[in-house]
C-alpha positions in Angstrom: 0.9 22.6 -4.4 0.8 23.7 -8.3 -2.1 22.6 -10.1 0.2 20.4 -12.5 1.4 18.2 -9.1 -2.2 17.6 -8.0 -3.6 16.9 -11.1 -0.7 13.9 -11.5 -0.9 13.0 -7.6 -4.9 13.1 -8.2 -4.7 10.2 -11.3 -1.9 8.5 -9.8 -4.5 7.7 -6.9 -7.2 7.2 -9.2 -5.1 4.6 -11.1 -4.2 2.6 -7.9 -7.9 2.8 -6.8 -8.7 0.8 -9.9 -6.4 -1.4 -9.7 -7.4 -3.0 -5.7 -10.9 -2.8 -4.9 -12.0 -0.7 -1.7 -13.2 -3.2 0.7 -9.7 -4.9 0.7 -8.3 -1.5 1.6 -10.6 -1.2 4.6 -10.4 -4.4 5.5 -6.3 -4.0 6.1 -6.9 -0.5 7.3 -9.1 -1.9 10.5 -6.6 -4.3 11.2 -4.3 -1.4 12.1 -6.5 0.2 14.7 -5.2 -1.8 17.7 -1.7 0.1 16.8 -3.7 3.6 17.6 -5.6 2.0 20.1 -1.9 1.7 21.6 -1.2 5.1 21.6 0.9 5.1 18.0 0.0 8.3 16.0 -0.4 8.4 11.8 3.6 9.5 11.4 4.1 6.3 13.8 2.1 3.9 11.6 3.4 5.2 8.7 6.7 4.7 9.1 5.8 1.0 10.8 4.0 0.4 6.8 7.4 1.7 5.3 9.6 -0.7 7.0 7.6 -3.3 6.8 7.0 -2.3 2.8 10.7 -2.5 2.8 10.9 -5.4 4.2 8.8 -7.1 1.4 10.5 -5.4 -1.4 14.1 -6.1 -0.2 13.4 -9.4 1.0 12.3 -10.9 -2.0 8.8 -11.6 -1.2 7.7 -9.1 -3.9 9.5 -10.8 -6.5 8.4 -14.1 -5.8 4.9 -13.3 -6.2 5.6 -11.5 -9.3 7.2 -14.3 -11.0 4.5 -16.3 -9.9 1.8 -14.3 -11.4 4.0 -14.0 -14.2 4.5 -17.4 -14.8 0.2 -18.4 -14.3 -0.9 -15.1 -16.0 -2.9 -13.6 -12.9 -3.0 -9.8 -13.0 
């Protein structure tokens, strides 16, 4: 990796850590542990998150939530 694309992949991940705070993070990660208690691996879980991501982009969830904090001002 060139020292240009860490740098920017190193604040990217700084910016998102400031933006949700770490115990929410945790919290969400433990409640995946039954899936690698099953057997999945990380590549499995991944991909599960990426759908599933999908799935709440494509589906309009996401939006709906942004209009609503648009529309009361939460951040």
């Amino acid at each position: 990796m060139e020292l240009q694309d860490y740098l920017d992949k190193h604040n990217k991940i700084q910016s998102m850590n400031s933006k949700i705070d770490e115990w929410s993070l945790n919290y969400q990660f433990e409640k995946l542990v039954p899936l690698i208690e099953a057997g999945y691996d990380f590549q499995d879980i991944l991909d599960f998150f990426a759908v599933k991501f999908s799935d709440f982009v494509q589906g309009g969830t996401l939006d709906e939530i942004l209009k609503e904090r648009k529309t009361t001002g939460e951040k």
